[in-house]
C-alpha positions as CSV (number, residue, x, y, z in Angstrom):
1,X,0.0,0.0,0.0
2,X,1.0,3.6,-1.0
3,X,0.6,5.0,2.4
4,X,3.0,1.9,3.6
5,X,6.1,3.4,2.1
6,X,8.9,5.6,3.5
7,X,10.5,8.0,1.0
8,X,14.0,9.5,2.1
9,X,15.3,12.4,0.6
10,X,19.0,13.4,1.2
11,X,19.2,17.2,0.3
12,X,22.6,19.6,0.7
13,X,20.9,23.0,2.0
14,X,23.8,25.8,3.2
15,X,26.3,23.7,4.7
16,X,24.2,21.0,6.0
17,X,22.6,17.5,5.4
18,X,18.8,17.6,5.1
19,X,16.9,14.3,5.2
20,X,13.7,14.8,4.4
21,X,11.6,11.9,5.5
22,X,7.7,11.3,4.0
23,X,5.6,8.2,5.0
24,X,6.1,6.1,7.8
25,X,9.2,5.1,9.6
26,X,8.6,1.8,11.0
27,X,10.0,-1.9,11.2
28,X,8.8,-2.5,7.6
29,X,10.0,0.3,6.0
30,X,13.1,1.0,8.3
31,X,16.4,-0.3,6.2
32,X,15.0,2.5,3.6
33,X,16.6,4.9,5.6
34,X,19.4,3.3,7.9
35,X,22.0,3.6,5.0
36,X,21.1,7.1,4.3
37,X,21.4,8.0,8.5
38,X,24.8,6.3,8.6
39,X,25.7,8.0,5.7
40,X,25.0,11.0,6.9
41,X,26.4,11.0,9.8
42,X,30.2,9.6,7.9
43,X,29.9,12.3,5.6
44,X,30.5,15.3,8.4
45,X,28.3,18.4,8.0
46,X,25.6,19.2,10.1
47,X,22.2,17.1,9.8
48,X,18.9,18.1,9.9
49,X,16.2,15.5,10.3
50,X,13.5,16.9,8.4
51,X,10.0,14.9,9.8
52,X,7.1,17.7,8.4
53,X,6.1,14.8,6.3
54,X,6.6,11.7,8.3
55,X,3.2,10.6,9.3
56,X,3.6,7.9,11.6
57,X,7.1,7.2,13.9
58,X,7.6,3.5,15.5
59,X,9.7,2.5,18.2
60,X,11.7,1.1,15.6
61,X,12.4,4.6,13.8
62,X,12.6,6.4,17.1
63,X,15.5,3.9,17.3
64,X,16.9,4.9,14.5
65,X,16.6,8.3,15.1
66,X,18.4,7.9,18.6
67,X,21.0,5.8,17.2
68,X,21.7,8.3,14.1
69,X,21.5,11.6,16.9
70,X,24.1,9.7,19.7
71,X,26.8,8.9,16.3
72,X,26.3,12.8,15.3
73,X,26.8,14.0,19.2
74,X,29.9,11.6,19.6
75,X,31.4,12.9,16.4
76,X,30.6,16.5,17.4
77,X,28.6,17.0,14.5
78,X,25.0,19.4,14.8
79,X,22.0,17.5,15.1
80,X,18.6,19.3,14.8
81,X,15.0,17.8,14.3
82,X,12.7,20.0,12.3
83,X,8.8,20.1,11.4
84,X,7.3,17.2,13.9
85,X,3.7,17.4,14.3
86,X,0.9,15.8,15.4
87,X,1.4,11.9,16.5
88,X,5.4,11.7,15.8
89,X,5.5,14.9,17.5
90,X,3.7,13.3,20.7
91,X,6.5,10.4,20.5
92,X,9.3,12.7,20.5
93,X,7.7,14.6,23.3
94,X,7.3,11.4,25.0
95,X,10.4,10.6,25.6
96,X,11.7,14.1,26.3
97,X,14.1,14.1,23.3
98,X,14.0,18.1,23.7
99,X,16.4,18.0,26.4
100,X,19.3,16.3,24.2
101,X,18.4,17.5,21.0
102,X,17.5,21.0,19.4
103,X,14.2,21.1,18.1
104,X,12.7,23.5,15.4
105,X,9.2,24.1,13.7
106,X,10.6,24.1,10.2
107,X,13.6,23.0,8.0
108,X,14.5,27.2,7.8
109,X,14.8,27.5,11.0
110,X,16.6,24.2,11.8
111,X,19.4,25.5,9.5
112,X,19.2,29.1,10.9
113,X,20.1,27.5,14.9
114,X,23.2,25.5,13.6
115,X,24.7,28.9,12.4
C-alpha cells in the first residue's frame, strides 16, 4: 500500500545535510533509511532531520533516530530535528528528546540554529 512506504530524501541546504523523510518510519519500512542515517552521519556536516512529512514514527524509527543523533553527538557533529507534528511529535515529546536534541518548527529555522 502507497501509504505503507517511507521515501527518504538526502538534500545539501547551506552547509548542511537535510533528510527529508515522508511516510512512515517503522519496522517495515526501516532499512529504507538506515544507509542514508549512517551516511549522513560519515559524511560530516551538520544534519537536519526533516520529519514535516513523516506521518507515523515506531519505536523502531525512534530507534533509529536515537541511534543516528548519539553517532552525530559523539562525532561532534550538529543534530537538529525539524517540522514534527501531530502523532510523531507526541512520540518525541514522549520521551523528552527536547532535552538532548534541538528542536525547530521548520527546515528554515533548523538551518538558521546551527549557524
Amino acid at each position: 500500500m502507497a501509504d505503507e512506504t517511507l521515501i527518504v530524501n538526502e538534500l545539501a541546504e547551506s552547509g548542511a545535510t537535510v533528510l527529508e523523510l515522508k511516510g512512515r518510519l517503522e519496522v517495515a519500512t526501516i532499512a529504507l533509511a538506515q544507509d542514508k542515517f549512517a551516511d549522513a552521519v560519515a559524511s560530516g556536516p551538520p544534519i537536519v532531520l526533516d520529519l514535516a512529512k513523516l506521518a507515523h514514527l515506531s519505536s523502531a524509527g525512534l530507534r533509529l533516530i536515537l541511534k543516528t543523533m548519539k553517532q552525530a553527538q559523539a562525532s561532534r557533529q550538529p543534530f537538529v530535528i525539524s517540522g514534527a507534528r501531530g502523532p510523531v511529535k507526541e512520540v518525541l515529546d514522549s520521551i523528552g528528546l527536547r532535552q538532548f536534541c534541538p528542536f525547530a518548527r521548520s527546515r528554515a529555522e533548523a538551518i538558521a540554529k546551527l549557524n
